[in-house]
Each structure stands twice: as C-alpha cells, then as structure tokens.
N, C-alpha and C positions, 0 to 999 in steps of 0.2 A: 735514725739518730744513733751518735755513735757516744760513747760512755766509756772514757778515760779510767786507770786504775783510780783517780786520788779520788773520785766522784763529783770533781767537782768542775771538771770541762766537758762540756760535751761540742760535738762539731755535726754538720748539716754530712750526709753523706751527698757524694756524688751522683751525675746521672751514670754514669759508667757502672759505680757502687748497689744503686738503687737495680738497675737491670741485672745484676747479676743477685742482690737479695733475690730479685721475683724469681729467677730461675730456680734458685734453693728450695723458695719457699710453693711453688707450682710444680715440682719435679714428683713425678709418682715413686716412690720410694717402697718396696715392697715388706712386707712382712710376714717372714715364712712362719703355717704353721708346725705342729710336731703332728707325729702318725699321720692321720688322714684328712688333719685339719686344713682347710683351702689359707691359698695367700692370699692376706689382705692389701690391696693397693692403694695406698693412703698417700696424699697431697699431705706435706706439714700445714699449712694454710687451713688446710680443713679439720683436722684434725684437733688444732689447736683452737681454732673457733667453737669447736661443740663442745671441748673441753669445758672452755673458758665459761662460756655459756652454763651449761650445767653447772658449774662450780656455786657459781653467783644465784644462780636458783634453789642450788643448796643451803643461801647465806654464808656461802667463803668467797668472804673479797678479795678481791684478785686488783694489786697493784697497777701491775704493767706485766708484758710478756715479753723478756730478752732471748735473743740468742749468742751463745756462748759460744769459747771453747775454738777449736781449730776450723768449726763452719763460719765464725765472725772471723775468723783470720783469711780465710778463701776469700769472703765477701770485700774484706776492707782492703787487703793487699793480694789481687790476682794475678800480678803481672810477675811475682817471683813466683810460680809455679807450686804455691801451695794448696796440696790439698786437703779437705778431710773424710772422714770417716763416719763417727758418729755425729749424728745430727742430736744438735745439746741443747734444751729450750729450757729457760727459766721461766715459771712463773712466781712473781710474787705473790704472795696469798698472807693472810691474819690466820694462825693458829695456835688460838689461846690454850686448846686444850686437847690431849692424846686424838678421844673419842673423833677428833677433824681426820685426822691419819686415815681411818677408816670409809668418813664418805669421800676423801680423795679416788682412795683405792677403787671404792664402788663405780665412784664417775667415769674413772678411765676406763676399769673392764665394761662398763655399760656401754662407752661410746664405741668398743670395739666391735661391738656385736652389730652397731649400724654400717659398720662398714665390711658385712660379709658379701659374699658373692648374693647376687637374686638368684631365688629359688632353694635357699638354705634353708630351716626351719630352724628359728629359732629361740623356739617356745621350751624347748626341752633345756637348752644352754643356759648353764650356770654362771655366776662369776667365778670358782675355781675351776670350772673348764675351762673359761677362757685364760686367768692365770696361767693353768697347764700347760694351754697350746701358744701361748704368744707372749710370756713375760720373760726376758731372758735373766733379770733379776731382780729384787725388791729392795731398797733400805728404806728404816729408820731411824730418824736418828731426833730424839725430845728431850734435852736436858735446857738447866737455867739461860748458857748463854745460844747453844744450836738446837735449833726446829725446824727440819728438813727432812722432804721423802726423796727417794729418787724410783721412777719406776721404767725399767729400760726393755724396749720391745724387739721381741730378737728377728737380725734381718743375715743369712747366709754368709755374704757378702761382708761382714764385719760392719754395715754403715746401720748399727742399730739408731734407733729413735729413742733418746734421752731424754724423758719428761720429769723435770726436779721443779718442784715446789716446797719454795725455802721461802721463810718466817723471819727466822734470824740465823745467822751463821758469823759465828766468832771472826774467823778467818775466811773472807770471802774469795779472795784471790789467790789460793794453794799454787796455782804452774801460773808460769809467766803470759802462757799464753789465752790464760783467764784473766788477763791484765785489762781490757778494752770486751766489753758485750755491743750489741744492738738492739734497742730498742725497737719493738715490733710493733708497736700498739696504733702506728701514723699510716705503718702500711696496710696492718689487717684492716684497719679502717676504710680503705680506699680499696679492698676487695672487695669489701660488703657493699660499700657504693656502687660498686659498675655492678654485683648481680641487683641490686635492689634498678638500677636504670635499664636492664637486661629485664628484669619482671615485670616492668610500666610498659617497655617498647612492646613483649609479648601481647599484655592486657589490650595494647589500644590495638594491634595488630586481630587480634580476637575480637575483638567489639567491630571496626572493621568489615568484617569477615561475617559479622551476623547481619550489620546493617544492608551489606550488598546480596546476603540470601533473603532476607526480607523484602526489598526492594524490588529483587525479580520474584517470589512468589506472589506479588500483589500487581506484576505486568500482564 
C-alpha cells in the first residue's frame, strides 16, 4: 500500500512494485560489527517481525509498519534509476510516556543478539555491548507535540538500517522525498503465511515419514 503526502490517498501498488518491495524486504543486508564483533546478516522482513513482535509483548502497540525515505522511492518508481541507501522503516507505536523510550531500546538490542552467528555465546552479552558494537546512532526526541526514537544500525557500505518509532511528529514530512511511505503490514503478513504453510507441509511431511517406519517395522 502506497501513502500519499496529504494522507488521505492511498493507491494499490503494483505487481512489478510489489516484486521489487519483496526484493528489499528479503535481501540479506549486512551489519558490521566494531573490533571483533561478527556481522550480523539480517533480512529486514525478519528483523522487523521480531521487533514488532516483542514490542506488543512488551504492551507498545504498534500501528502499522512503513517504509520510508529513498527505499519507498526505489520500490515505487525504479524505472528512473533510483537508488538508495539507507534502509528507513517506521513503526508507529503509542508512547505515552519517556520510561517506553527505554523498553524500545531494550527490544532492539535484544533482537540483535538473536541474530548472531551459531556458536557465539551469548550469555555473557549486554545490551551496551551490543549498543557498542552495532548502533551507529541513537535519538530522542519527547516533547508535547514530537515522540520519536530513531535507532540506526551501522552497515560499512553507508546502507545502514533505520528503525524510527514515531508517536507523534509535528512535521511528518521534512524532505520531499518523505512525501509518499509504504505500508508494510499486508506484505509482512503474507510472509508469515507461506512460513506458517512451509510448517504444516514439514509437519505432515514428518508424520508421513513415521507412518511409513511404522508400517515396515510391523512387516
């Protein structure tokens, strides 16, 4: 779904649109750490579901989730040669009060730690270690009319991962080309679908696979 400046159009995207979202949103996008810290290789699709996920188990409701910025511009017009850089995800979230700032911050560096290499230990790893090693910067920002964090995770290459979770924001549309987002919420949904039919196909595929050992240990 595509999301006009005034708010108040929005238009279906296309299949041409839609295949190049999935490409965005499945591309393993790296994120380097500092010193000796390994790189993380994170899917935004995934990333953004364990977020989202935790957030809501935390009690911060969570709107919808856009993508912003010069990645909705790739997705919605790629035939002029645009590309971008940072990859910019909004979520909407309720935050009534500072003290949310902080289980934001928690949830993220927690989900980082699920996506270290196997065979890392991770019992010993903080969340300002992982701040350390993989945030490239933090804001806050809580007055009467903006309530927004942004927490950006550093990738070599300049194409960091932008995770803002905005409340309210006076001025939603600062550059032009924050004029038009994507709604994310129709397709993460239809990720979670094909693994949830990817999990039953396994299951019966398993069940299967005992009935036919069964069968011959009773020949």
């Amino acid at each position: 779904m595509m999301e006009l400046k005034d708010d108040r159009r929005f238009h279906n995207l296309t299949q041409e649109q839609v295949e190049t979202l999935d490409q965005v949103l499945t591309e393993v996008i790296p994120i380097h750490g500092r010193g000796n810290f390994p790189t993380l290789k994170i899917k935004p699709k995934d990333i953004i579901h364990v977020v989202r996920d935790r957030l809501v188990s935390k009690n911060i409701k969570v709107r919808d989730v856009r993508l912003n910025g010069s990645t909705a511009s790739h997705v919605l017009v790629k035939e002029n040669g645009t590309s971008y850089k940072d990859l910019d995800i909004i979520f909407g979230v309720e935050l009534p009060k500072q003290e949310d700032f902080q289980i934001i911050k928690e949830v993220v560096l927690g989900c980082l730690l699920d996506f270290l290499p196997q065979g890392v230990n991770k019992d010993k790893i903080t969340a300002l270690t992982m701040k350390e090693a993989y945030v490239q910067k933090m804001v806050k920002v809580f007055t009467e009319c903006d309530r927004w964090s942004l927490i950006s995770l550093s990738n070599n290459s300049g194409k960091n991962v932008e995770l803002k979770f905005v409340s309210s924001l006076r001025r939603q549309f600062e550059f032009s080309v924050d004029s038009f987002q994507i709604i994310l919420d129709t397709m993460l949904e239809s990720y979670l679908e094909a693994e949830r039919r990817e999990a039953v196909k396994l299951q019966e595929k398993g069940q299967e696979a005992s009935m036919i050992q069964n069968t011959d240990s009773q020949s």
